[in-house]
Gaussian input, Z-matrix of N, CA and C with variables (Angstrom, degrees):
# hf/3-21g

backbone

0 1
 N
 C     1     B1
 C     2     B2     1     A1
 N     3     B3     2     A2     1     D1
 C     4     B4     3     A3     2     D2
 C     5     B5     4     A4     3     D3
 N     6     B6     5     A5     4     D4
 C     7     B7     6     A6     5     D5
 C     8     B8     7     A7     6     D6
 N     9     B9     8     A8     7     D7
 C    10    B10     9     A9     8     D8
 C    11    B11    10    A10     9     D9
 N    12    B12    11    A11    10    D10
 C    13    B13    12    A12    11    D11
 C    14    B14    13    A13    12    D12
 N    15    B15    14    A14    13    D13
 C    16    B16    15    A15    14    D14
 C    17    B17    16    A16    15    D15
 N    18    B18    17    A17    16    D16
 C    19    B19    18    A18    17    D17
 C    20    B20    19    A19    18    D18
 N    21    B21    20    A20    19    D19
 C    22    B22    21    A21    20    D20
 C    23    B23    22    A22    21    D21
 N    24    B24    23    A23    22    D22
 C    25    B25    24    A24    23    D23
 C    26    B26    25    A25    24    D24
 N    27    B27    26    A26    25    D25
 C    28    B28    27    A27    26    D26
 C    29    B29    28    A28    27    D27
 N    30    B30    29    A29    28    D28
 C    31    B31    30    A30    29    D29
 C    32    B32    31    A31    30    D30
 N    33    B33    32    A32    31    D31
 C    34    B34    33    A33    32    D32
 C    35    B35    34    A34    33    D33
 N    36    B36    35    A35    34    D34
 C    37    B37    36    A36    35    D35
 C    38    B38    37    A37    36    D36
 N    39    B39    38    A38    37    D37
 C    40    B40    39    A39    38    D38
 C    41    B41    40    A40    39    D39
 N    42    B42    41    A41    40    D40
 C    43    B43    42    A42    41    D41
 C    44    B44    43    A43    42    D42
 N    45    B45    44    A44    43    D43
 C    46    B46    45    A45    44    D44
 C    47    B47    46    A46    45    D45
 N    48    B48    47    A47    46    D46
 C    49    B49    48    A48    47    D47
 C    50    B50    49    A49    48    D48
 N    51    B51    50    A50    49    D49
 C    52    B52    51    A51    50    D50
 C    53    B53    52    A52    51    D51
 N    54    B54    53    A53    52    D52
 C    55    B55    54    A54    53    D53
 C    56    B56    55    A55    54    D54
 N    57    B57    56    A56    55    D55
 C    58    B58    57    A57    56    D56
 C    59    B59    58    A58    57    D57
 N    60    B60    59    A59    58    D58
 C    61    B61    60    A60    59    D59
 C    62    B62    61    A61    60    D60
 N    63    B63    62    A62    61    D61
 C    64    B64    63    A63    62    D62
 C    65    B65    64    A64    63    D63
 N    66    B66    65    A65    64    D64
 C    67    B67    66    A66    65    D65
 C    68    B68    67    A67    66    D66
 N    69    B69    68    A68    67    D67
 C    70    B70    69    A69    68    D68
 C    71    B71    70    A70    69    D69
 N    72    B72    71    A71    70    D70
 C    73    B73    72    A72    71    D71
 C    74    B74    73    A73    72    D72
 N    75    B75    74    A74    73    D73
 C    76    B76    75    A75    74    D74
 C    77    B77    76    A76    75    D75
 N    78    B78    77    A77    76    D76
 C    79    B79    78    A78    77    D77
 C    80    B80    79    A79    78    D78
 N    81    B81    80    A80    79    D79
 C    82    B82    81    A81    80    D80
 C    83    B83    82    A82    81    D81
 N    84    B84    83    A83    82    D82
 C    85    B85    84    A84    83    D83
 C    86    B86    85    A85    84    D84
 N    87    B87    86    A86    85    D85
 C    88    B88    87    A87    86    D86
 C    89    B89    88    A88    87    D87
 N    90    B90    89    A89    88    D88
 C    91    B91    90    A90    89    D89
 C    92    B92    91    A91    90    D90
 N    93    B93    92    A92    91    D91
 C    94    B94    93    A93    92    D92
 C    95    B95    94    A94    93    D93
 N    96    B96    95    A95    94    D94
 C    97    B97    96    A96    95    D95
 C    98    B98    97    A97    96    D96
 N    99    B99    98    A98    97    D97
 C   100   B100    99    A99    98    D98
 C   101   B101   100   A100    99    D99
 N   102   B102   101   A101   100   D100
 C   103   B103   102   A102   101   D101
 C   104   B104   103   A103   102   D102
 N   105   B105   104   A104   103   D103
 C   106   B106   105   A105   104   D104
 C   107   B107   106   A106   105   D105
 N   108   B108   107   A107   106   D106
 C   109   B109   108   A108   107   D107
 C   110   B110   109   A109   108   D108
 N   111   B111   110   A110   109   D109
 C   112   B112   111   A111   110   D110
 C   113   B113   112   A112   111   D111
 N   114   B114   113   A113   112   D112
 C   115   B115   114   A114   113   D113
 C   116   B116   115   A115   114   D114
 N   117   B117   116   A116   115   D115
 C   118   B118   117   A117   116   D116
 C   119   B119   118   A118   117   D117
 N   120   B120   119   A119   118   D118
 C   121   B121   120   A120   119   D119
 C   122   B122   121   A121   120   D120
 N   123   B123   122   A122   121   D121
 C   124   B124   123   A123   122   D122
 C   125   B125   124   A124   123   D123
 N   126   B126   125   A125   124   D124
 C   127   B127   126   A126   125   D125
 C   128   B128   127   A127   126   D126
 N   129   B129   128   A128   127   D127
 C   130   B130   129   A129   128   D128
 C   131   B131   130   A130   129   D129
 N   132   B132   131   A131   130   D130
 C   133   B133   132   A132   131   D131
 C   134   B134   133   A133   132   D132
 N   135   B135   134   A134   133   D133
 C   136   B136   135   A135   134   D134
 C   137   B137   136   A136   135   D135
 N   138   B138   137   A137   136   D136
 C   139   B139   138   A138   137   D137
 C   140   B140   139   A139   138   D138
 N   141   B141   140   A140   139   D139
 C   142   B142   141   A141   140   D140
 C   143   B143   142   A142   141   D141
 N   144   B144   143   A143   142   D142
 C   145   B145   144   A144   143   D143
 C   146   B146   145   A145   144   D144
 N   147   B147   146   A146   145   D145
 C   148   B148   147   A147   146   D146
 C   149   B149   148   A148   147   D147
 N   150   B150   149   A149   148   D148
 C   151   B151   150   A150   149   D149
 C   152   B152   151   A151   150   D150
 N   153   B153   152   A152   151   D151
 C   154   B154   153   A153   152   D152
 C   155   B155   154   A154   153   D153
 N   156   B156   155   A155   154   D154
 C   157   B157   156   A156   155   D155
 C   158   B158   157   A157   156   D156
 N   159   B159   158   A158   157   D157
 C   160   B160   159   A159   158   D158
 C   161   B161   160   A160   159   D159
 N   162   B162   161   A161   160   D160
 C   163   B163   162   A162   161   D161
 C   164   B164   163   A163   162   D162
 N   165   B165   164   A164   163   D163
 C   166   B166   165   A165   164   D164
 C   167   B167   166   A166   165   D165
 N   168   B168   167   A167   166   D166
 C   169   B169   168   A168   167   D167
 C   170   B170   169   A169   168   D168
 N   171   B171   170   A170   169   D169
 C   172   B172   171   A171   170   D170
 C   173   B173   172   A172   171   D171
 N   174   B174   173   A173   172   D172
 C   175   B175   174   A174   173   D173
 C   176   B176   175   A175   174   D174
 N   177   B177   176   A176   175   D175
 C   178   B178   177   A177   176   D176
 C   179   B179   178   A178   177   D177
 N   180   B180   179   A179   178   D178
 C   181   B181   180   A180   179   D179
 C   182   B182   181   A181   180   D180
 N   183   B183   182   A182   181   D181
 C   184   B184   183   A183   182   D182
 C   185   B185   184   A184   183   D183
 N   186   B186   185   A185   184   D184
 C   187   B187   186   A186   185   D185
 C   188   B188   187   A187   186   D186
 N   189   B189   188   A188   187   D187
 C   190   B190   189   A189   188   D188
 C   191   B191   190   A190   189   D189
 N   192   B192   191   A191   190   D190
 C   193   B193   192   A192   191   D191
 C   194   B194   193   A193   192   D192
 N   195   B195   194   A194   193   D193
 C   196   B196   195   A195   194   D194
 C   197   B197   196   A196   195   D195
 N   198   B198   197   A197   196   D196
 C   199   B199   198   A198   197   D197
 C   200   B200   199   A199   198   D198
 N   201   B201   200   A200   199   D199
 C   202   B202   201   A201   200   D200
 C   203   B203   202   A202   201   D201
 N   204   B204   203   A203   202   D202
 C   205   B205   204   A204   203   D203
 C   206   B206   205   A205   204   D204
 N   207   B207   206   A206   205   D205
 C   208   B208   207   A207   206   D206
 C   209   B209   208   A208   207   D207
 N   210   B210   209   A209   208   D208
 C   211   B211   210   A210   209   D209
 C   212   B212   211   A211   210   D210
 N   213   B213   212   A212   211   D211
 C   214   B214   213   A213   212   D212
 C   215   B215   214   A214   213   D213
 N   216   B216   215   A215   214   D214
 C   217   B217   216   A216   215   D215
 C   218   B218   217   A217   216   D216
 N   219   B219   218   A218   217   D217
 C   220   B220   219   A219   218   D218
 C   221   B221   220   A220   219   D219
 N   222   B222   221   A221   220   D220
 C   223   B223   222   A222   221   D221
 C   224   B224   223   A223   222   D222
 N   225   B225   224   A224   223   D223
 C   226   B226   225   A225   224   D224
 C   227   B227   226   A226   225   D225
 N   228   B228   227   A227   226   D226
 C   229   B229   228   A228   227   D227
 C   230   B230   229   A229   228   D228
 N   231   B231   230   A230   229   D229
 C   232   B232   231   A231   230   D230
 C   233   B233   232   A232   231   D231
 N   234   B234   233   A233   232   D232
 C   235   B235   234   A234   233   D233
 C   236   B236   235   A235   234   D234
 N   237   B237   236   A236   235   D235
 C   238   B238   237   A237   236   D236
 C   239   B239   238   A238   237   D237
 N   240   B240   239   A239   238   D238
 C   241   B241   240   A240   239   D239
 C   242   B242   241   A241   240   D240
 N   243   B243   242   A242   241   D241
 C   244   B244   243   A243   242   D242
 C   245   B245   244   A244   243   D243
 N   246   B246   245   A245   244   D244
 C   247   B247   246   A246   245   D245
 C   248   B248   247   A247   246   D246
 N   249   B249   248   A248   247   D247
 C   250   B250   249   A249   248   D248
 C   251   B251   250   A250   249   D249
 N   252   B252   251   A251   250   D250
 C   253   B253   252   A252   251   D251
 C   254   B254   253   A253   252   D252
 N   255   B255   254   A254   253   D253
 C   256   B256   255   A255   254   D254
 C   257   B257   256   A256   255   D255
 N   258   B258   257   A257   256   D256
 C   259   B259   258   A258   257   D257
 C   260   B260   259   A259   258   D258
 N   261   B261   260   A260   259   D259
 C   262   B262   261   A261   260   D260
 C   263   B263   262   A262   261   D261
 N   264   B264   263   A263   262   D262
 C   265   B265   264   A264   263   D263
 C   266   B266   265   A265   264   D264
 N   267   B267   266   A266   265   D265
 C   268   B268   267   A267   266   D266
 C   269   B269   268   A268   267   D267

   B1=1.4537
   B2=1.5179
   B3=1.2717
   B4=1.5885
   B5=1.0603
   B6=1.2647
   B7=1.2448
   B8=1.2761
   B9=1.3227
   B10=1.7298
   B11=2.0650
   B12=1.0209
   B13=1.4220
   B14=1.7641
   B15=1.2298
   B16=1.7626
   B17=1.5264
   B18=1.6311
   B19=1.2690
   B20=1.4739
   B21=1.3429
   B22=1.4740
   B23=1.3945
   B24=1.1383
   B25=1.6072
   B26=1.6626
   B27=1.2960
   B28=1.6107
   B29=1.6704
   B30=1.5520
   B31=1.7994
   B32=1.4426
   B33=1.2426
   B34=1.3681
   B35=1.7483
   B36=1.3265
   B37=1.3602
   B38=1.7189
   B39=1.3073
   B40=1.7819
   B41=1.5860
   B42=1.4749
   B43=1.7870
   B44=1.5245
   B45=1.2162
   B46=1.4298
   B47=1.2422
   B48=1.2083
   B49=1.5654
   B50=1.5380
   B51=1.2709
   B52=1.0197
   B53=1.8281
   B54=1.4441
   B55=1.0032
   B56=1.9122
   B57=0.6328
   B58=1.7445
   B59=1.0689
   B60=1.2437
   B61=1.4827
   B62=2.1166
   B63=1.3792
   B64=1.8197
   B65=1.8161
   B66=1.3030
   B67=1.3036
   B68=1.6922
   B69=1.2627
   B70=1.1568
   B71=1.5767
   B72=1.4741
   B73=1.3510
   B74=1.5601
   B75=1.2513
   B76=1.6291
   B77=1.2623
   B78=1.1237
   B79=1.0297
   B80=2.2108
   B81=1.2830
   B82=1.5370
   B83=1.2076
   B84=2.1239
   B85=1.7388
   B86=1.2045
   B87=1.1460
   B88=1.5466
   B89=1.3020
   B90=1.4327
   B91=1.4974
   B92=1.4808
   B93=1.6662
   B94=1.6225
   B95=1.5838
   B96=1.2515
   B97=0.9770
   B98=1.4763
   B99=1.4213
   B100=1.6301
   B101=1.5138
   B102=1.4609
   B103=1.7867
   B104=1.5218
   B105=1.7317
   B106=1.4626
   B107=1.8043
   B108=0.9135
   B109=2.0835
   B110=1.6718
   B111=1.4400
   B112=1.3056
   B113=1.6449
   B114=1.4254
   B115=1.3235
   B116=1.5901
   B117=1.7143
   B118=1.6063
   B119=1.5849
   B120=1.5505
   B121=1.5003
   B122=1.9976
   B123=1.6062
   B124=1.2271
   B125=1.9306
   B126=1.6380
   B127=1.6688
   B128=1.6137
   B129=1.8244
   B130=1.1517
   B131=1.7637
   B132=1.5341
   B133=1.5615
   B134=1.5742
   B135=1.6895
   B136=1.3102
   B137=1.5553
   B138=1.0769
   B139=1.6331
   B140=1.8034
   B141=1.1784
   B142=1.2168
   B143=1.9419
   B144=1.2024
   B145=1.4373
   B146=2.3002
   B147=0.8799
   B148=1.1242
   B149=1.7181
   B150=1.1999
   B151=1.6991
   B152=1.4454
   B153=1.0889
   B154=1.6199
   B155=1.9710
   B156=1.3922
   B157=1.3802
   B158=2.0887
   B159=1.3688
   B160=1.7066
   B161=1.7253
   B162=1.5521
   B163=1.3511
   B164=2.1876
   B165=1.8547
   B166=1.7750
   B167=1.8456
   B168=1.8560
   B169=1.4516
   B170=1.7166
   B171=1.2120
   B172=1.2757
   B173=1.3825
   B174=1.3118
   B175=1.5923
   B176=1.7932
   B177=1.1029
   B178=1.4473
   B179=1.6928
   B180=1.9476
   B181=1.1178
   B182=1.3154
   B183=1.9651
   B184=1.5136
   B185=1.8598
   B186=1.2796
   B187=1.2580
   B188=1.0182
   B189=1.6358
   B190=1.2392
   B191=1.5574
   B192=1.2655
   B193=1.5585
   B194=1.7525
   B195=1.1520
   B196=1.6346
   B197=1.6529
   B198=1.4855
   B199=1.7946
   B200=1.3761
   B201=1.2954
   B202=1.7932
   B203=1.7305
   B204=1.5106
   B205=1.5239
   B206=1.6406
   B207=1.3582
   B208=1.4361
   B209=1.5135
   B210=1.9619
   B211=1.7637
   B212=1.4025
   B213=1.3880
   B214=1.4921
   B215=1.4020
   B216=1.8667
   B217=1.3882
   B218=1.5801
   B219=1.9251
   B220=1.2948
   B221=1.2221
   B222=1.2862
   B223=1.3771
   B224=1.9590
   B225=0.9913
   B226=1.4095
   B227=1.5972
   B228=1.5212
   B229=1.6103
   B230=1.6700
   B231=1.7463
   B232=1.2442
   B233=1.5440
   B234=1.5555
   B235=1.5223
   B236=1.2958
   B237=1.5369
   B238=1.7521
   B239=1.6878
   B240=1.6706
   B241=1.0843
   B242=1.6488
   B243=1.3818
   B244=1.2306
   B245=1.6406
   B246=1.5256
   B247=1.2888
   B248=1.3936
   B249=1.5085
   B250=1.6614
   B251=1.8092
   B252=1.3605
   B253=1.4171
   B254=1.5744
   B255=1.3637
   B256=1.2284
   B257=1.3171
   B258=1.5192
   B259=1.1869
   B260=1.3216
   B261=1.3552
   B262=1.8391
   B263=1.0130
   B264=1.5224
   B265=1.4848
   B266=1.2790
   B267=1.6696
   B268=1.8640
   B269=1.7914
   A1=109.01
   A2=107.34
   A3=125.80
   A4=144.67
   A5=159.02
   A6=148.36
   A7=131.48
   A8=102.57
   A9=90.95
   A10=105.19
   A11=89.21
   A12=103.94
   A13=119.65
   A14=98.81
   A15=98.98
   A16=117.94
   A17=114.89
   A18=99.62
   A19=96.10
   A20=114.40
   A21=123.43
   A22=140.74
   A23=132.37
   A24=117.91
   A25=95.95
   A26=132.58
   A27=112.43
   A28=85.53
   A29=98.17
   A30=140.43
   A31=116.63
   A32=86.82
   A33=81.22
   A34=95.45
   A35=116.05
   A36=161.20
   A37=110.70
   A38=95.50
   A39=118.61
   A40=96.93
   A41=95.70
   A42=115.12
   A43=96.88
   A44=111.36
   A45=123.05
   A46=116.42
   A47=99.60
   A48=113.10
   A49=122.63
   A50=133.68
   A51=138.24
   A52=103.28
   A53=127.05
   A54=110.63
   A55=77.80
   A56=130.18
   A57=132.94
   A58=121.19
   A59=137.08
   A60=143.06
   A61=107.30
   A62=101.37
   A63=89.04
   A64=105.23
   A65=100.87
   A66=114.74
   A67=95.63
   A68=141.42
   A69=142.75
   A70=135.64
   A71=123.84
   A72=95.16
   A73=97.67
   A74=114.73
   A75=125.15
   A76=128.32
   A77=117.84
   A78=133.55
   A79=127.85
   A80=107.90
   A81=98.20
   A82=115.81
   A83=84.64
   A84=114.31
   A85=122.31
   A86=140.76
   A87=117.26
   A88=130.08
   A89=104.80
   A90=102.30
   A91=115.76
   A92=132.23
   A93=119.10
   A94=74.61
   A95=158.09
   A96=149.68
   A97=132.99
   A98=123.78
   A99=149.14
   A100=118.08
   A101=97.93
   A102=89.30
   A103=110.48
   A104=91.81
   A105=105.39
   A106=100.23
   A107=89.43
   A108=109.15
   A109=115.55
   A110=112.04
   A111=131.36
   A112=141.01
   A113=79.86
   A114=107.55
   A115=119.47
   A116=118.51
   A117=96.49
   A118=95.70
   A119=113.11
   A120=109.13
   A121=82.07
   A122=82.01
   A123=86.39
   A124=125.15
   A125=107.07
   A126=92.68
   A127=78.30
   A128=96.71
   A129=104.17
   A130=117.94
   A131=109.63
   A132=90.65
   A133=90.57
   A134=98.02
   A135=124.10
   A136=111.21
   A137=103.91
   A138=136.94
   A139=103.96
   A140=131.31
   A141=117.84
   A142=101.10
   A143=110.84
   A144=114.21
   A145=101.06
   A146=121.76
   A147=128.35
   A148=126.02
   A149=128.63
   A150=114.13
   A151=121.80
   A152=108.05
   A153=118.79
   A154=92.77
   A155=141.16
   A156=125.30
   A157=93.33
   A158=78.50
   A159=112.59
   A160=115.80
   A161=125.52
   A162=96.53
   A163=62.38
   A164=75.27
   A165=115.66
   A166=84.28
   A167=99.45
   A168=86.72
   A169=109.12
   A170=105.20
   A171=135.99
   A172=116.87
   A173=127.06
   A174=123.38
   A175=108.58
   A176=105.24
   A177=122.61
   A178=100.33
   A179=136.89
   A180=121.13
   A181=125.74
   A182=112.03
   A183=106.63
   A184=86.05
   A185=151.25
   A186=127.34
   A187=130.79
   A188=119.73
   A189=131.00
   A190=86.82
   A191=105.32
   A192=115.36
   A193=112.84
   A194=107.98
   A195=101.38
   A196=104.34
   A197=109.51
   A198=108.85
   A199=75.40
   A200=141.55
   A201=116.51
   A202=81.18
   A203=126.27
   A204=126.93
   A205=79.54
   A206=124.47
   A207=117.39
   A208=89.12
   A209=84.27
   A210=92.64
   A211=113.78
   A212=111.33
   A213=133.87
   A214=136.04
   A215=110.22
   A216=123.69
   A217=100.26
   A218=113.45
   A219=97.14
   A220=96.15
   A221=137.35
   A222=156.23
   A223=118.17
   A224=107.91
   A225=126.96
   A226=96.03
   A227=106.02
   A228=104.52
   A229=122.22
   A230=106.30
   A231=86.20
   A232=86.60
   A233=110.35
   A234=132.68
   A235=114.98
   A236=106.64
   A237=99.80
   A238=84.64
   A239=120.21
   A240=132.74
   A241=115.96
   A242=134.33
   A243=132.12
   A244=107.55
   A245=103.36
   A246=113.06
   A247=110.97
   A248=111.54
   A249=112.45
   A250=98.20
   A251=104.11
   A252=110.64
   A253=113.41
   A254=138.92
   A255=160.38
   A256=104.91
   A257=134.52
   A258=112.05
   A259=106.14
   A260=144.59
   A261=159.59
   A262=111.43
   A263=137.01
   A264=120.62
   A265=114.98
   A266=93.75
   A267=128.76
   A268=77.41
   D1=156.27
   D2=167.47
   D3=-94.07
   D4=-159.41
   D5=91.24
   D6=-115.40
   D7=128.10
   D8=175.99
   D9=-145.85
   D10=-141.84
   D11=-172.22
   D12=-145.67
   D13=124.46
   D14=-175.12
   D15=-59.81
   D16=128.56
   D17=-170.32
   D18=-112.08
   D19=-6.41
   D20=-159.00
   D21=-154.00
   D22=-170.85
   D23=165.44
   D24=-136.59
   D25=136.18
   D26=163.32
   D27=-105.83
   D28=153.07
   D29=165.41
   D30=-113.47
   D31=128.15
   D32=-179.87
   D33=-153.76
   D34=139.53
   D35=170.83
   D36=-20.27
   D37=-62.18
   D38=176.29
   D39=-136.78
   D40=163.15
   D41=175.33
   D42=-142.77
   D43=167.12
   D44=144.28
   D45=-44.90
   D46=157.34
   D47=158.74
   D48=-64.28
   D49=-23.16
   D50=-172.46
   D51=-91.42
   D52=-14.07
   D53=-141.82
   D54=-140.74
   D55=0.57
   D56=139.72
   D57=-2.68
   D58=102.22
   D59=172.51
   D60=68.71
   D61=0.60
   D62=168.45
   D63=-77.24
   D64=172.13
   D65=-160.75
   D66=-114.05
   D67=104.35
   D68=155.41
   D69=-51.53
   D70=145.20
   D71=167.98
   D72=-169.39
   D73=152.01
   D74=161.37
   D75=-59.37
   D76=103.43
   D77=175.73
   D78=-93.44
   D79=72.43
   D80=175.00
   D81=-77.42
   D82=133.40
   D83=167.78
   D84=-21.53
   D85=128.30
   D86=116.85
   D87=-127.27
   D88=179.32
   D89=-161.55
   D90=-78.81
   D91=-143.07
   D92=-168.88
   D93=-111.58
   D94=-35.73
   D95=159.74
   D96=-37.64
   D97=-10.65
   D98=-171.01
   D99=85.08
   D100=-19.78
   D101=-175.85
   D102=-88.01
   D103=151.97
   D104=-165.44
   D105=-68.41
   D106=159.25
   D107=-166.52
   D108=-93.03
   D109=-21.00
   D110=-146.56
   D111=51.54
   D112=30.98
   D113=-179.32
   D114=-101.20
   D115=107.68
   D116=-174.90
   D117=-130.67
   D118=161.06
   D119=-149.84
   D120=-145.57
   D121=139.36
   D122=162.24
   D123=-91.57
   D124=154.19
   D125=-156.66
   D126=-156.11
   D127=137.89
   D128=161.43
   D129=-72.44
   D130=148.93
   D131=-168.83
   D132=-124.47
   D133=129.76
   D134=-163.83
   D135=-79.50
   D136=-46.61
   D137=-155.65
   D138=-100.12
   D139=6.18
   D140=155.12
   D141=83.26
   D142=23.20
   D143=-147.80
   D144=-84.01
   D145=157.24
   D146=-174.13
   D147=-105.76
   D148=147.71
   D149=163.19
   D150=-42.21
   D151=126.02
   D152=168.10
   D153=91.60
   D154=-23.65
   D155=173.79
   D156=-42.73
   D157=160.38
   D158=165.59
   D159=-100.44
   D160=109.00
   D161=-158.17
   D162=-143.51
   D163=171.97
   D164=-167.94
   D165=-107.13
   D166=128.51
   D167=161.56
   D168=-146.00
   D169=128.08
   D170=157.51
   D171=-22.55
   D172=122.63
   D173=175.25
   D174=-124.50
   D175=148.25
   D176=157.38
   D177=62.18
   D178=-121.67
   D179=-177.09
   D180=-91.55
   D181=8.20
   D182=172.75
   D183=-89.94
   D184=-15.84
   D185=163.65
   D186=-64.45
   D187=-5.56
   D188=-165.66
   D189=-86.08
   D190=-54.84
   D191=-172.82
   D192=-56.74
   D193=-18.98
   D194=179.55
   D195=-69.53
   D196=-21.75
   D197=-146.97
   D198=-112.23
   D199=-19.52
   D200=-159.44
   D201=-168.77
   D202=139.52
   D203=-153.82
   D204=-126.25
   D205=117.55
   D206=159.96
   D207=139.82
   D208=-178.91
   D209=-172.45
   D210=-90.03
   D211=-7.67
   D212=168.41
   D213=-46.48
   D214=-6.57
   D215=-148.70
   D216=-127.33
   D217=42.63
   D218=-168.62
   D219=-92.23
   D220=-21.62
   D221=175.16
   D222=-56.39
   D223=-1.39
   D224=-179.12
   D225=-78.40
   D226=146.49
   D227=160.33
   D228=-112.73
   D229=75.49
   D230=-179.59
   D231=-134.71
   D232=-171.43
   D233=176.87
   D234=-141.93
   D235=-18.64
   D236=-170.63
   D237=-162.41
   D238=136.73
   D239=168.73
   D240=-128.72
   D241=155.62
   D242=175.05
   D243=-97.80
   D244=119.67
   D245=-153.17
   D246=-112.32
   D247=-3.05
   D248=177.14
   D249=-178.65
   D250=126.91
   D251=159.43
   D252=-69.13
   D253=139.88
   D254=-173.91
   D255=-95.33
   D256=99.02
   D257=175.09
   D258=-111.93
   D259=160.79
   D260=-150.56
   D261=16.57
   D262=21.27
   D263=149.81
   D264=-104.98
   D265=147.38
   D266=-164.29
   D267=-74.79

């Protein structure tokens, strides 16, 4: 897992089939120290989450698990999901 902060939304035109009506968004790194890394990742966003929220994100098969809970979810198309909004921590 990560943390970062929403900087964005990406749009896009067509999707996969797997990825149909999810809501995308930019997500920049940061480090365990708070500062951003220059690292920003795209992440399906689970949680309805906004620009500038503080959110926890999920990589590779625990993101699978945010969107679909079991061993059943290898068929999913994700890599990184937003797995919890952060609320009052710096």
């Amino acid at each position: 897992m990560i943390r970062g902060t929403i900087v964005g939304n990406v749009w896009a035109t067509r999707q996969a089939a797997g990825l149909a009506g999810r809501k995308l968004v930019l997500v920049a790194a940061r480090d365990a120290d708070g500062r951003a890394n220059g690292r920003v990742i795209v992440a399906i966003d689970t949680l309805d989450a906004g620009a500038g929220d503080d959110v926890t994100v999920a990589l590779g098969s625990g993101a699978r698990n945010v969107l679909k809970a079991g061993p059943d979810n290898r068929e999913l198309l994700c890599d990184a999901a937003v797995a919890a909004i952060v609320e009052g921590a710096g």
